[in-house]
C-alpha positions as CSV (number, residue, x, y, z in Angstrom):
1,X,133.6,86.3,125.6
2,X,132.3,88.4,128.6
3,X,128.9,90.2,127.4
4,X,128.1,93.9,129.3
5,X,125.0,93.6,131.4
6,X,122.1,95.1,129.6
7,X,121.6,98.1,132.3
8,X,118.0,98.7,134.4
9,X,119.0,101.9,135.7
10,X,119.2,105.1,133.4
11,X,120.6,109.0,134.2
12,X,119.0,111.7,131.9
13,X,121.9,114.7,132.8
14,X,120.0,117.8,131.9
15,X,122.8,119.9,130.3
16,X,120.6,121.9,128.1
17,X,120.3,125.2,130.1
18,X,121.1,128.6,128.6
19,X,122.7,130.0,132.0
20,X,121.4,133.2,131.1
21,X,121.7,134.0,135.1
22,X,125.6,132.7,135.2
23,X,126.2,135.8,132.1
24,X,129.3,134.0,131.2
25,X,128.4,134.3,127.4
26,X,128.4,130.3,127.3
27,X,125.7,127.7,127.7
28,X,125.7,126.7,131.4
29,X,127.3,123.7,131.4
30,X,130.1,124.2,129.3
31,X,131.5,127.1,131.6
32,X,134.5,125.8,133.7
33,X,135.0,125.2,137.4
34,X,138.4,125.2,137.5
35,X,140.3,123.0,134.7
36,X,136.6,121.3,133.5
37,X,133.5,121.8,132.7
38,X,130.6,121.7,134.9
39,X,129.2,119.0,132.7
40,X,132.1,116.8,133.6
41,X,132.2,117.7,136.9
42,X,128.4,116.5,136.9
43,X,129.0,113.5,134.6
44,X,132.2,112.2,137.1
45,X,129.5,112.2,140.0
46,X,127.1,109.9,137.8
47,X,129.9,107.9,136.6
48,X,131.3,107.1,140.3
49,X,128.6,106.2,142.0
50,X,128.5,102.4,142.3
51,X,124.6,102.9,141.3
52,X,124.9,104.4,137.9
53,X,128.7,103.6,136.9
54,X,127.1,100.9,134.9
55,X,123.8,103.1,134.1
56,X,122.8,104.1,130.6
57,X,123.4,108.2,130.3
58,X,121.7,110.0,127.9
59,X,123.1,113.7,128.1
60,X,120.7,116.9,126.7
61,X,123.2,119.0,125.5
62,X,121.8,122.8,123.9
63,X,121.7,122.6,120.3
64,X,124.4,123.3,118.7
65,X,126.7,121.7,121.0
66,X,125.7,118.1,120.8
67,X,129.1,117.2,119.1
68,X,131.3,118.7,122.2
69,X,129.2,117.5,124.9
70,X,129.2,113.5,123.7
71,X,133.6,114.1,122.8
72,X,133.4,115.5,126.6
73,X,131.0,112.7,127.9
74,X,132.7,110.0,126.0
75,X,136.0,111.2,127.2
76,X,134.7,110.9,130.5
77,X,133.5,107.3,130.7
78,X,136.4,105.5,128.9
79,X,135.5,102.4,128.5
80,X,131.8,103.0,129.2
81,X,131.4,105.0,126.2
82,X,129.0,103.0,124.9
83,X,126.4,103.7,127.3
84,X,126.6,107.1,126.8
85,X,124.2,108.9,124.2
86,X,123.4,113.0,123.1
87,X,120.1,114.5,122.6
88,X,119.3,117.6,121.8
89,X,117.4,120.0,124.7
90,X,114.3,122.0,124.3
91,X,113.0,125.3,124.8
92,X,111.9,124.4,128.8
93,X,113.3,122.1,130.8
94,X,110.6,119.6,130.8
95,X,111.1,119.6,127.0
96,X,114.5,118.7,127.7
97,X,113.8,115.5,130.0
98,X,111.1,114.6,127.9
99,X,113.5,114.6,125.0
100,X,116.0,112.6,127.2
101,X,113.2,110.1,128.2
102,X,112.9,109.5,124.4
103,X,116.1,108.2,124.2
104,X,116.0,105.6,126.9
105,X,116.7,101.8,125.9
106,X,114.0,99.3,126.3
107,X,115.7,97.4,129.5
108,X,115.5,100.3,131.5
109,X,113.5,100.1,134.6
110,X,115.0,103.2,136.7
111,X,115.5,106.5,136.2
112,X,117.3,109.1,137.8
113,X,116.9,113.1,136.4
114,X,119.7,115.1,137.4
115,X,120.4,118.7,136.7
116,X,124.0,119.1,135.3
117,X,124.0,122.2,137.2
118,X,124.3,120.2,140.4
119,X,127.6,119.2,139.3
120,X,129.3,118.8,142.7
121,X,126.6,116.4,143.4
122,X,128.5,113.3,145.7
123,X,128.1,110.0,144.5
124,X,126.4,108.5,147.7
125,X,123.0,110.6,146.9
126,X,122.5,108.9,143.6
127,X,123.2,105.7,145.5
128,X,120.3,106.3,148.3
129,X,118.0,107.6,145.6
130,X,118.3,104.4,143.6
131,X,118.3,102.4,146.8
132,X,114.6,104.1,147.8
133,X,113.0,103.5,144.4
134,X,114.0,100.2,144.4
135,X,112.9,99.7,147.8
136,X,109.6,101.8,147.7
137,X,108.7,101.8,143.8
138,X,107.4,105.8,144.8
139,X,109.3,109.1,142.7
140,X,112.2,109.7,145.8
141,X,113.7,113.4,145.5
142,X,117.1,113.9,147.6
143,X,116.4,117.3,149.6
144,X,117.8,119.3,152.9
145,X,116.1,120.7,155.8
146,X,115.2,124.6,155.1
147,X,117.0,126.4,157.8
148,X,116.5,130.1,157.1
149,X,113.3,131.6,158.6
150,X,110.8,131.9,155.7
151,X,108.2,135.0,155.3
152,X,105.4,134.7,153.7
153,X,105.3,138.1,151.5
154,X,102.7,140.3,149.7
155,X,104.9,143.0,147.2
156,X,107.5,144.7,150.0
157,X,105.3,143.7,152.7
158,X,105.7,140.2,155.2
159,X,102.1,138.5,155.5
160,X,103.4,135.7,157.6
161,X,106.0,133.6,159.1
162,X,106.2,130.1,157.0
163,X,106.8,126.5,159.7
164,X,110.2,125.7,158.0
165,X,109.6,122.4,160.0
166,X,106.9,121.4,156.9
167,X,109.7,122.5,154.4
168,X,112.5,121.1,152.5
169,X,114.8,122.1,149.7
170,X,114.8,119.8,146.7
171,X,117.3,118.8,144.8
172,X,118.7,116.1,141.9
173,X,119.4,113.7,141.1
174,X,115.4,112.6,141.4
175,X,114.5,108.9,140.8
176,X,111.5,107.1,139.0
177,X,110.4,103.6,138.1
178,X,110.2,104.5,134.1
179,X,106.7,103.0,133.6
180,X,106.1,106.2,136.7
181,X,107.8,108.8,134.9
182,X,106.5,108.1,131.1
183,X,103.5,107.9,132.3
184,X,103.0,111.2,134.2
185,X,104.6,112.9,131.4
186,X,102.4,111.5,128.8
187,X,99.5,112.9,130.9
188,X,101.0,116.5,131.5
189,X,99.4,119.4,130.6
190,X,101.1,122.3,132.6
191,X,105.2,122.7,133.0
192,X,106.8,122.1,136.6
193,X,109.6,123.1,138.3
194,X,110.9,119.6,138.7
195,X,109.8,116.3,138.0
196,X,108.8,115.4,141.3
197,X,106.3,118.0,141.0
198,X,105.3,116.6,137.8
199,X,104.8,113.1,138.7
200,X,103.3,113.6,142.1
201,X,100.6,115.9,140.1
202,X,100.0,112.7,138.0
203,X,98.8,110.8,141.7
204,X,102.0,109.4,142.3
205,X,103.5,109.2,145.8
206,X,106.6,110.6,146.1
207,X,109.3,110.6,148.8
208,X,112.2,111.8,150.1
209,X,115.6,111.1,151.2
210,X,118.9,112.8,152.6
211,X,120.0,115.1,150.1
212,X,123.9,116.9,150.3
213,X,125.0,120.8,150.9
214,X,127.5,120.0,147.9
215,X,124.6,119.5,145.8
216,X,124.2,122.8,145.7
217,X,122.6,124.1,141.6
218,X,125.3,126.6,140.2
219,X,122.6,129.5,139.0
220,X,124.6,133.0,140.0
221,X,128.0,133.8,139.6
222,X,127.8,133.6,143.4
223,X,127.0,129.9,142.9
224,X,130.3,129.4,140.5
225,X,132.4,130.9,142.8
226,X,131.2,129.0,145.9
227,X,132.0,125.7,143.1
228,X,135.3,127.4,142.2
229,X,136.1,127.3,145.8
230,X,134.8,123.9,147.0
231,X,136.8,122.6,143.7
232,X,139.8,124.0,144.4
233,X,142.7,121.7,145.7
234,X,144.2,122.7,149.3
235,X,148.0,124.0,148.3
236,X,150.3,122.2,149.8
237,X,152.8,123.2,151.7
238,X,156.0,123.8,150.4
239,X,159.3,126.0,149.0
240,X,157.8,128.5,147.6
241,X,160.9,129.1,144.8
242,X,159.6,125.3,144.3
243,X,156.7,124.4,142.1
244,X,154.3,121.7,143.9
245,X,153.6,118.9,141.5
246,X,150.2,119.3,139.6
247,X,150.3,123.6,140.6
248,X,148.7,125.7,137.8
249,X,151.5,126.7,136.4
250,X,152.0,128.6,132.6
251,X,151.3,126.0,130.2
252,X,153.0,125.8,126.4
253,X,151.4,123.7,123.5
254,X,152.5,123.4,120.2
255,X,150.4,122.4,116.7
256,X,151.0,121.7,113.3
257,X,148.8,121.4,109.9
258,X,149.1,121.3,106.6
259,X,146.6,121.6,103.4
260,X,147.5,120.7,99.9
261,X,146.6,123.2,97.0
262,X,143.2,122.2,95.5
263,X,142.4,122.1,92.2
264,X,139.4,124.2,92.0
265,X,140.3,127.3,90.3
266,X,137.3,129.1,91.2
267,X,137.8,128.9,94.7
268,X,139.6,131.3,97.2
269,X,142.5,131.1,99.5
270,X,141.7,131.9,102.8
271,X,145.2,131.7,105.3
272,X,145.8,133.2,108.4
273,X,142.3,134.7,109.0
274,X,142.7,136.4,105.2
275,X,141.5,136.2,102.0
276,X,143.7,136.4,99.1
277,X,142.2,137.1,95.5
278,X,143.9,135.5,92.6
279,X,145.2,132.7,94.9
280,X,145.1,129.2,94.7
281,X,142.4,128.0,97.3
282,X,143.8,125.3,99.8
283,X,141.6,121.9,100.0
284,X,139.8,120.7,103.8
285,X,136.8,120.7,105.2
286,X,136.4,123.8,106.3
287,X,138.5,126.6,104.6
288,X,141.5,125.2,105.1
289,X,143.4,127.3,107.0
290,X,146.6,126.0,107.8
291,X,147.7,128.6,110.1
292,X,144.4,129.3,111.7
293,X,144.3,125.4,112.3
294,X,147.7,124.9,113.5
295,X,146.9,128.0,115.9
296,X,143.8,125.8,117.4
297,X,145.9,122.7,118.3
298,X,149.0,124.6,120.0
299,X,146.0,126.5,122.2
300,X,144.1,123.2,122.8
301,X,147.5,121.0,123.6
302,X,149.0,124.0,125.8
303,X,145.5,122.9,127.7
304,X,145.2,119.8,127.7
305,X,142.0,119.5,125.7
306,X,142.9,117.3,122.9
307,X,143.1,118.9,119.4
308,X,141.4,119.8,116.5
309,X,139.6,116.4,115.5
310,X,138.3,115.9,118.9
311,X,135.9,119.4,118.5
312,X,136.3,120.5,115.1
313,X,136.2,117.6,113.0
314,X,134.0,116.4,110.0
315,X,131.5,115.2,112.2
316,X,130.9,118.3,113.0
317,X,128.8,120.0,109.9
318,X,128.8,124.0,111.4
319,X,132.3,123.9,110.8
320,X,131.8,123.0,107.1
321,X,133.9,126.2,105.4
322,X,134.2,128.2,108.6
323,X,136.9,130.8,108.4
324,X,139.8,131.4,111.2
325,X,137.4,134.0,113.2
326,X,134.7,130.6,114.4
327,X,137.5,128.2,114.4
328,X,139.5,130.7,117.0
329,X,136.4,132.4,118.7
330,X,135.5,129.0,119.9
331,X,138.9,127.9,120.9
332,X,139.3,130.8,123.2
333,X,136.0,129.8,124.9
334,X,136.8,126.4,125.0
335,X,139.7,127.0,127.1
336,X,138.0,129.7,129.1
337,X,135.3,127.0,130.3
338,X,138.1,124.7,131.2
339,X,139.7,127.5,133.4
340,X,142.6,129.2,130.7
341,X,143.6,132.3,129.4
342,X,145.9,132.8,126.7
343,X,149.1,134.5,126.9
344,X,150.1,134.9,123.4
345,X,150.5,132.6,120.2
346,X,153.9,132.7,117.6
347,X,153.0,130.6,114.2
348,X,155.3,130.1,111.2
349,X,154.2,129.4,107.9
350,X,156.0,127.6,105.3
351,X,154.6,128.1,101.3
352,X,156.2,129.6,98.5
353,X,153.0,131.9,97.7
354,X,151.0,133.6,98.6
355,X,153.8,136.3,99.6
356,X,153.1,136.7,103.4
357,X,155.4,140.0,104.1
358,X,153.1,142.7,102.4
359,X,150.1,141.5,104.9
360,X,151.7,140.3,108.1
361,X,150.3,142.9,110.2
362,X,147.4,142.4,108.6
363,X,147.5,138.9,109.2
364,X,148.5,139.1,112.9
365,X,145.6,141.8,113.4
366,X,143.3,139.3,112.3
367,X,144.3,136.1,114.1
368,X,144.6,138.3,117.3
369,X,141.5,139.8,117.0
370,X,140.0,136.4,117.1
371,X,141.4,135.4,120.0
372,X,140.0,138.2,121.8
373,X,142.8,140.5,121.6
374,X,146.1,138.2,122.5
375,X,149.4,139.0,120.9
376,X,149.6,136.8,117.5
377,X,152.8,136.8,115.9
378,X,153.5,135.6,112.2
379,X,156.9,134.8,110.3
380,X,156.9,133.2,107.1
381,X,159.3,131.0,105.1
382,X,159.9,129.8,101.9
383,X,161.9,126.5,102.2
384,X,164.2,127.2,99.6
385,X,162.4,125.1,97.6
386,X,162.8,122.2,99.5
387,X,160.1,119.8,100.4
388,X,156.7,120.1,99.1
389,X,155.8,123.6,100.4
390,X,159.1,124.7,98.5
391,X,157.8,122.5,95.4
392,X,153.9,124.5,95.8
393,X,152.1,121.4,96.3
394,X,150.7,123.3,99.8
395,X,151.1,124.9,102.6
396,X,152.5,123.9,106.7
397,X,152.4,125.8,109.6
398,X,153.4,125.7,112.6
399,X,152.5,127.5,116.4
400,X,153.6,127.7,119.6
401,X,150.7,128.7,122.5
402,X,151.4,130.3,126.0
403,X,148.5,129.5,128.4
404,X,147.9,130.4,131.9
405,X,145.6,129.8,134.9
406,X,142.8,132.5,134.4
């Protein structure tokens, strides 16, 4: 049996960051570039540097979204998945590395801090910053050479002109020997603006080496754009009545579910985004909404994002009796990080009660107003009796999503 080395070197990806700057209503890293995340663009550069691919990764993911970012990191390193670990962020960043440091295994001897928001980060930097702690044993920081002219400035007023020649731009990954970075965090009493800072305030020597324009921290909208752009893949020329192979094209998905009647008579129904007094409730770990749930799996298979187990499932304890609205709301942003929009969504339902034709626009109101406004469209059947959902054992649905490139 061949045993996986026990790894020295460690990443702590720093995912933890509001993005209150970004405004895209989402936690930083989970916006998209184009059809991913920024935290799995950043997590592919870890993982293909020959440095780290065999590193331990311990990701700080905001909290609340633990659960999504160790599916997406998992996802991500395949059959490395065991190296991979969650921990929850803190209020500053140097919480959030401390909180990552925490989670380091006992072989580890290196460790690189790298801002997910450097996502386009190449692999080669990680590989000289690991090359120059092993060589040196000092902190090492990847930076570039300040080119703009620099004022020195007092309110609206220049003081002085800055020599750019004694300045550089720092950026992550930066690298440590471990015994290094525990210690100066152990010992720190204000917060830094990186952990270079940090350490070299402990009496630390620190160094540098070539860092990468790519490397570039995605803070502005102006920053995601410039990502959006260097992301993008170069068309290819060809036909246009012809679609190229991999284009992003209109993408349809479709999703299924079903929940058996449970036998709790003091509990409510909930289908379709409603509730329905005097009905039967159905049985699940949330509410059970077959329709809303059948809804989530067309949208996430129209995008490729796996389905309903992979974000919503009993691991996940918020979603514990969550209605159609949260189930919905955060499908729709899901597929907005990874680059979607929605077109619209047609779901049938087959049940023998509740009676669906008195609140059908009701229904379809609700779902679409979930999704952010999107046409939802909802026909019902009773089986003629057929089958368990013509017998009243429970309830199927089924839907049909239309997705496009947003």
């Amino acid at each position: 049996m061949t045993l996986t080395p026990v790894p020295r070197i460690a990443v702590v990806l720093v995912a933890a960051g509001a993005g209150t700057r970004l405004g895209a209503g989402e936690p930083k890293a989970f916006v998209g570039i184009d059809r991913h995340s920024i935290l799995r663009h950043a997590l592919r550069g870890v993982l293909t540097a020959s440095s780290t691919a065999a590193a331990q990764l311990v990701v700080v993911a905001p909290a609340g979204r633990e659960g999504e970012a160790l599916t997406e990191s998992r996802e991500v390193a395949g059959d490395r998945a065991d190296l991979v670990s969650v921990v929850t962020g803190g209020a500053t960043r140097q919480e959030s590395v401390a909180a990552g440091l925490a989670g380091l295994w006992p072989s580890i001897e290196v460790v690189l801090v790298h801002d997910a928001a450097r996502a386009l980060t190449p692999p080669e930097v990680f590989d000289r910053v690991v090359d120059a702690v092993d060589r040196t044993g000092w902190g090492v920081v990847p930076s570039l050479p300040v080119i703009d002219t620099i004022k020195r400035v007092e309110g609206e007023r220049i003081v002085e002109a800055v020599d750019r020649s004694q300045l550089a731009a720092a950026q992550t990954p930066q690298g440590f020997r471990r015994d290094v970075l525990d210690s100066a965090y152990a010992v720190a009493t204000e917060d830094f603006t990186d952990d270079a800072a940090l350490v070299a305030a402990a009496g630390h020597r620190v160094a540098i080496v070539a860092g990468d324009p790519l490397g570039f921290k995605i803070t502005t909208p102006a920053d995601l754009e410039r990502a959006r752009s260097v992301a993008a893949p170069v068309p290819a020329v060809a036909d246009s009545a012809v679609a190229r192979p991999g284009a992003a094209l209109p993408r349809v998905g479709v999703g299924t579910d079903v929940h058996a009647f449970a036998d709790d008579d003091g509990a409510v129904l909930w289908l379709a985004g409603l509730e329905w007094p005097g009905e039967r409730a159905l049985s699940g770990h949330s509410d059970g909404d077959a329709v809303a749930h059948a809804i989530v799996d067309a949208l996430l298979s129209a995008a490729g994002l796996g389905d309903i187990g992979t974000h919503f499932g009993v691991d996940r304890p918020e979603f514990a009796g969550a209605h159609a609205d949260a189930f919905l709301a955060r499908t729709r942003a899901l597929l907005g990080e990874a680059g979607w929009a929605i077109g619209n969504v047609a779901v049938q339902v087959q049940c023998r009660r509740p009676r669906f034709a008195p609140r059908r626009s009701e229904a379809e109101a609700a779902l679409s107003t979930a999704l952010g406004g999107v046409p939802v469209s909802v026909s019902a059947t009773t089986t003629d009796g057929v089958g368990f959902t013509g017998t009243g054992e429970g309830v199927q649905a089924f839907a049909v999503a239309l997705v496009h490139p947003a």
